[in-house]
N, C-alpha and C positions, 0 to 999 in steps of 0.2 A: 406643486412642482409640475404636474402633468396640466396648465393651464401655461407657465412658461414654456415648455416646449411647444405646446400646440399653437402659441401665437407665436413661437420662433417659426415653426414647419410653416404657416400661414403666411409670415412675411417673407419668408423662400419661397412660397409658392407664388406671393404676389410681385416678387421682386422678377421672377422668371416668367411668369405672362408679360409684366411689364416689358420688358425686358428684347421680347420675342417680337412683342406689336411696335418697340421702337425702331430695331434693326429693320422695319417692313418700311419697305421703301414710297414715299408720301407721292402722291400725284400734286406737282403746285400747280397752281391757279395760274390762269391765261396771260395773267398783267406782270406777273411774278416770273413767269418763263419768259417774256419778253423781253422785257428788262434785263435781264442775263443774257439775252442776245445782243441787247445794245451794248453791255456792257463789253462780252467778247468783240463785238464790231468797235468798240470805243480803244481797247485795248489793242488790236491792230493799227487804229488809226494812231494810237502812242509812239509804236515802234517805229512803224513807217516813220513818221514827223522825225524823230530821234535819230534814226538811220538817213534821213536827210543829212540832217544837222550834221550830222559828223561825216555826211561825203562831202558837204558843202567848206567845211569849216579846214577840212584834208584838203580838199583844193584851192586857198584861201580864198573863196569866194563870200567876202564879208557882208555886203547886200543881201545875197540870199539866203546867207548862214542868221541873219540877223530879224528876217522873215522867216526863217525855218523856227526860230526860237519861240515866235509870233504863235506861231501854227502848233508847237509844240505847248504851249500852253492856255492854248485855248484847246488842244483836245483832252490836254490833264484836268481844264475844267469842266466838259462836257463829261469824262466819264464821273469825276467827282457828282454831277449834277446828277446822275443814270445809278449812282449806288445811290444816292437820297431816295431817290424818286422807287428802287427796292428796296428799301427799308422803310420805306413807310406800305408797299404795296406787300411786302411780308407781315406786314402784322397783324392778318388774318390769321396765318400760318404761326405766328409764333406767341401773340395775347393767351390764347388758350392754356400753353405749357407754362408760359410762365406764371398765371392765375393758379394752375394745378404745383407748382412750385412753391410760389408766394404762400399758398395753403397746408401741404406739409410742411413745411418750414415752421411756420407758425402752429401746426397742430402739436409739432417736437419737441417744439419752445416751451410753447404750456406744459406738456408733460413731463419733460424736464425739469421747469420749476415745481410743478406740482409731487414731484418724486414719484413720478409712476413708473417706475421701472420698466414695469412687463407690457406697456404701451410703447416704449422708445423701441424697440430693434422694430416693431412696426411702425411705425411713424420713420425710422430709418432707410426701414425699404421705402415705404412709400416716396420720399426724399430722393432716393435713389433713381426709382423706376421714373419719377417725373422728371428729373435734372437727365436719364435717358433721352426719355423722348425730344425734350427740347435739344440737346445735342443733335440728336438724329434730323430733327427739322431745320436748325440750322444748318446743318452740312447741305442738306437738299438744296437749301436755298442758295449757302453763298459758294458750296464745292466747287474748285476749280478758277475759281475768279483772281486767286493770287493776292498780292499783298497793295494791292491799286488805293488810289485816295477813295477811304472806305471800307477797302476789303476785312477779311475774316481775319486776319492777323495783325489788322492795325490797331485796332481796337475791340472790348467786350459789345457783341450784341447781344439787344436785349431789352 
């Protein structure tokens, strides 16, 4: 009994150091911050284009509404190109947590089949604190970017 608790108290304690260092906000890497500059640069250049189009299209001006169309989707696929291009310059930033995921995951799994009870609530934290941090790295990476070709809500990163 007093070996369940002490690995229950143990995975509360590793689940709150975890926990602690994920909420601690990441420094990204130079290529990674970039990229999220072109991306906000790409995402103005959206609007604009769009905001043409529809002064263009209000004043029936069908030539240039028809080049604005032009314009507006070559900058949908410049930023489409600028979220590839951070998502693969994040996975510096994100192979680690999901390696440390991928791992508890499967540390769980085994201890689950294997009926080890008094393993799972630690293998649970563990699970926990690492599905953390990759949360917390991803936000770092994609926060604020919106729902753009690519973005954080269009699809699971990962």
């Amino acid at each position: 009994m007093t070996s369940k608790f002490l690995s229950l108290g143990l995975a509360v304690a590793a689940a709150s150091t975890f926990a602690l260092q994920a909420s601690a906000q990441i420094t990204l890497p130079a290529n990674v911050q970039a990229d999220r500059t072109l991306i906000q640069q790409d995402q103005i250049a959206v609007q604009n284009a769009f905001q043409q189009l529809r002064a263009d299209e209000a004043a029936g001006n069908s030539s240039a509404a028809a080049a604005d169309r032009t314009a507006l989707r070559l900058a949908h696929m410049k930023m489409a190109q600028d979220f590839a291009q951070l998502h693969q310059d994040a996975q510096s930033v994100l192979q680690p947590g999901q390696a440390a995921l991928t791992a508890a995951l499967t540390q769980l799994l085994a201890d689950q089949q294997a009926g080890n009870t008094s393993a799972v609530q630690t293998d649970q934290a563990a699970v926990a604190a690492a599905e953390a941090q990759l949360k917390s790295n991803r936000e770092a990476i994609f926060e604020g970017l919106g729902r753009g070709f690519g973005g954080p809500h269009g699809h699971h990163h990962g």
